[in-house]
ChimeraX commands (.cxc) that place a marker at each C-alpha (Angstrom):
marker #1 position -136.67,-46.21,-254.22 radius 0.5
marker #1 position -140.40,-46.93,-253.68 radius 0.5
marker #1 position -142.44,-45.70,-250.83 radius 0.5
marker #1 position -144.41,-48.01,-248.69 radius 0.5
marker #1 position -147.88,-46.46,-247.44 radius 0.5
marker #1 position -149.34,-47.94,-244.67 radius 0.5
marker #1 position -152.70,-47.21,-243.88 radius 0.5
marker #1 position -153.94,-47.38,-239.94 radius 0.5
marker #1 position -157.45,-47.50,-238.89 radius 0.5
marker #1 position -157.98,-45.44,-236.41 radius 0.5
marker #1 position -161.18,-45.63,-233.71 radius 0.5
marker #1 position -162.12,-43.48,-230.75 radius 0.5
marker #1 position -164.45,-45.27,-228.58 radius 0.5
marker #1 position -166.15,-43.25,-226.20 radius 0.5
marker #1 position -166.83,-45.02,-223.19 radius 0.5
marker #1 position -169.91,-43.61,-220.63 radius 0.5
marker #1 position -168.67,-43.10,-217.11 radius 0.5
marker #1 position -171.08,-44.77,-215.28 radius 0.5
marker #1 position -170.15,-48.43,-214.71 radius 0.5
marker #1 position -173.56,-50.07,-215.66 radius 0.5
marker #1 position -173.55,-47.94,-219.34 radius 0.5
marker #1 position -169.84,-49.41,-219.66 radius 0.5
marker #1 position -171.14,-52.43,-218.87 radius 0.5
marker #1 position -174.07,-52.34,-221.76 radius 0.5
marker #1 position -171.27,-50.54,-224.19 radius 0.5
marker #1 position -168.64,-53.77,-223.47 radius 0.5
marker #1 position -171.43,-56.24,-224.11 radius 0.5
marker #1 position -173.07,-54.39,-227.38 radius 0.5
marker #1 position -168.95,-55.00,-228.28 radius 0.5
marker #1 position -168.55,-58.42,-227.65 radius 0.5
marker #1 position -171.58,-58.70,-229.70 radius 0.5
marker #1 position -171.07,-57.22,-232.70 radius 0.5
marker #1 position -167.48,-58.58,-233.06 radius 0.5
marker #1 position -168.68,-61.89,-232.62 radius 0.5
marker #1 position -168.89,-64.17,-235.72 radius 0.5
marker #1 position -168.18,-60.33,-237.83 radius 0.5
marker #1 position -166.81,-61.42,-241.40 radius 0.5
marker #1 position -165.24,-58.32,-241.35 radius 0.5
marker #1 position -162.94,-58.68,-238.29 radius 0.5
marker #1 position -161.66,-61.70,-238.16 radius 0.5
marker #1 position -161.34,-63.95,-235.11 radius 0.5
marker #1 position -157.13,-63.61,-234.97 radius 0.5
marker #1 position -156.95,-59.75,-234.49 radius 0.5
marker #1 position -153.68,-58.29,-235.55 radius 0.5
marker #1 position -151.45,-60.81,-235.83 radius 0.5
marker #1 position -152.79,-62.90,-233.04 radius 0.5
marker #1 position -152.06,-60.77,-230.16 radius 0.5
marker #1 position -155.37,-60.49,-228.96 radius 0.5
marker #1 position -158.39,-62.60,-229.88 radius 0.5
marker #1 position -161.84,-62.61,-229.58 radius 0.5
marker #1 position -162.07,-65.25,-226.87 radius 0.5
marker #1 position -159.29,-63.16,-224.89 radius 0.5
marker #1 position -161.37,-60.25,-225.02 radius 0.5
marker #1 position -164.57,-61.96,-224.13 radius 0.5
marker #1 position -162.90,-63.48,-221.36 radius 0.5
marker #1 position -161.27,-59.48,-220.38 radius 0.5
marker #1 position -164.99,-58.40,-220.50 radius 0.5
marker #1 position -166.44,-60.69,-218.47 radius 0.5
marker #1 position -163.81,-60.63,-215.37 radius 0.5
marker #1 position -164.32,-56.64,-215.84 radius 0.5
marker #1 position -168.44,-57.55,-214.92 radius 0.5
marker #1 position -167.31,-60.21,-212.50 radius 0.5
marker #1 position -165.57,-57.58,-210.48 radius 0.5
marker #1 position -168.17,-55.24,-210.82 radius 0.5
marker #1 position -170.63,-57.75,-209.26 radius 0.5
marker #1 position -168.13,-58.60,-206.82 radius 0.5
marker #1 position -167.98,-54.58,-205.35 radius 0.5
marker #1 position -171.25,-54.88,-205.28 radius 0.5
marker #1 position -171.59,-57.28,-203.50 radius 0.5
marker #1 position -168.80,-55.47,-200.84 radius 0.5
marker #1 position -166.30,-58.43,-201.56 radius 0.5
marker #1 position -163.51,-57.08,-200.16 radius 0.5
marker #1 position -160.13,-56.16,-202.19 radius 0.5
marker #1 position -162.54,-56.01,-205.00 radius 0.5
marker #1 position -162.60,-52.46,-205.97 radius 0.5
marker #1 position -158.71,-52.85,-206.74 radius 0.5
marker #1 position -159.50,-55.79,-209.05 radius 0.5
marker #1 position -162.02,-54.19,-210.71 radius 0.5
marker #1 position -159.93,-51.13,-211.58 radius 0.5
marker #1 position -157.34,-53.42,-212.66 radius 0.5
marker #1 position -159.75,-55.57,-214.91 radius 0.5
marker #1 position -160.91,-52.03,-216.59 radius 0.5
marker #1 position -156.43,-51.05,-217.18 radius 0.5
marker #1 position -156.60,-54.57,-219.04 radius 0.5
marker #1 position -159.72,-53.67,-220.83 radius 0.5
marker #1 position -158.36,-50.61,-221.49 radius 0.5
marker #1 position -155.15,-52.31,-222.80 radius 0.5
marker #1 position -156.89,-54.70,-225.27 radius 0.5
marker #1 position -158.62,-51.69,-226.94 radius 0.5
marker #1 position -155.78,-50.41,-228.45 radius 0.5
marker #1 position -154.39,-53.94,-229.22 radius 0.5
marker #1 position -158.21,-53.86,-231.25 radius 0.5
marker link #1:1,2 radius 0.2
marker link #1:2,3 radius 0.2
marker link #1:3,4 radius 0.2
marker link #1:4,5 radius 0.2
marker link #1:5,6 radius 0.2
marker link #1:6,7 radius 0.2
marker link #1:7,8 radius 0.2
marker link #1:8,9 radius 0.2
marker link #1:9,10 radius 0.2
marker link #1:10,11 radius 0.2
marker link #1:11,12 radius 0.2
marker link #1:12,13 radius 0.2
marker link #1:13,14 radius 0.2
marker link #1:14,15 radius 0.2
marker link #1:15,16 radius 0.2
marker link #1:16,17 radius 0.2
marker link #1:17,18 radius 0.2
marker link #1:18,19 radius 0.2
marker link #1:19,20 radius 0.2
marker link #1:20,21 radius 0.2
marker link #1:21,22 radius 0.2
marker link #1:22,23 radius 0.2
marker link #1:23,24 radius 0.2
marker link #1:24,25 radius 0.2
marker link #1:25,26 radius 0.2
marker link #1:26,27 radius 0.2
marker link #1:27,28 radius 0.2
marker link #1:28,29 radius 0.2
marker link #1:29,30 radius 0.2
marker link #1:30,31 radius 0.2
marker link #1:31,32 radius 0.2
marker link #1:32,33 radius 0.2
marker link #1:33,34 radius 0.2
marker link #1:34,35 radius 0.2
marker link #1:35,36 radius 0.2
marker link #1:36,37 radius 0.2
marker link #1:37,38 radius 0.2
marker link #1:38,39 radius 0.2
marker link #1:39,40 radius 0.2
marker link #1:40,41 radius 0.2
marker link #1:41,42 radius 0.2
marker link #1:42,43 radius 0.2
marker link #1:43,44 radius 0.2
marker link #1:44,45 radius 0.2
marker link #1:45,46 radius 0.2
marker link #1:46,47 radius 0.2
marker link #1:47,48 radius 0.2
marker link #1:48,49 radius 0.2
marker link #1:49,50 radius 0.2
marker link #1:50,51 radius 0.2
marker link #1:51,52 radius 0.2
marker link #1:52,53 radius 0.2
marker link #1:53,54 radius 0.2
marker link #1:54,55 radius 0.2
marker link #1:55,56 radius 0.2
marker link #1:56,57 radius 0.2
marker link #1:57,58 radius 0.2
marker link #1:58,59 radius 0.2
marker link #1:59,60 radius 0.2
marker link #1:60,61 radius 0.2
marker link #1:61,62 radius 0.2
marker link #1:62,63 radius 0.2
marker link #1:63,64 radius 0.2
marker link #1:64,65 radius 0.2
marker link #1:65,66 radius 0.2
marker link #1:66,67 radius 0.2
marker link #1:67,68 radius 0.2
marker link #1:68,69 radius 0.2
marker link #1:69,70 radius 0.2
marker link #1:70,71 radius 0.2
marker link #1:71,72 radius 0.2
marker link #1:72,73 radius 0.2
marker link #1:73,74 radius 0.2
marker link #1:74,75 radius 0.2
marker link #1:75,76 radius 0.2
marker link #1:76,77 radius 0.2
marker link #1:77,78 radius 0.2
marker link #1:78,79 radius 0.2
marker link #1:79,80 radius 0.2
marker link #1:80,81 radius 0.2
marker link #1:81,82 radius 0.2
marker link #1:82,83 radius 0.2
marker link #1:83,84 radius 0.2
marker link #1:84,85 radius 0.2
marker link #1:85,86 radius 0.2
marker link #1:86,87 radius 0.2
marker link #1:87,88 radius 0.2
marker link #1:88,89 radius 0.2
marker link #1:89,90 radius 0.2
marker link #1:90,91 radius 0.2
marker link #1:91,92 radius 0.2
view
């Protein structure tokens, strides 16, 4: 009998609460994963990729704008682009 080890990496990301400073964190993010040899475009198993995420990001600043901006219904989209953000950090 042999015993498999499996090693998990395990980040805690503290995001600031104030939506511009989330905004600056996501970017910095998008950023530094971009074009990283060490993370590789196909994240775990190709659940969630780089483009994906990019894409998560910028809907997330798209509704931002959008409340802004007083678009209305906008303020539920936005708090449902930050659940998917939310979401695709773990999947990270």
């Amino acid at each position: 009998m042999s015993n498999i080890v499996i090693k998990l990496l395990i980040a805690v990301i503290k995001m600031p609460t104030k939506i511009g400073d989330r905004i600056i964190r996501l970017q910095g993010m998008v950023g530094k994963l971009t074009n990283n040899a060490y993370f590789p475009t196909g994240w775990i198993a190709g659940t969630l990729t780089q483009a994906q995420f990019t894409l998560d990001v910028n809907a997330y600043i798209t509704q931002v704008t959008n409340v802004k901006n007083r678009v209305a219904g906008a303020v539920g989209l936005r708090n449902a682009a930050w659940i998917t953000l939310k979401a695709d950090f773990q999947l990270i």
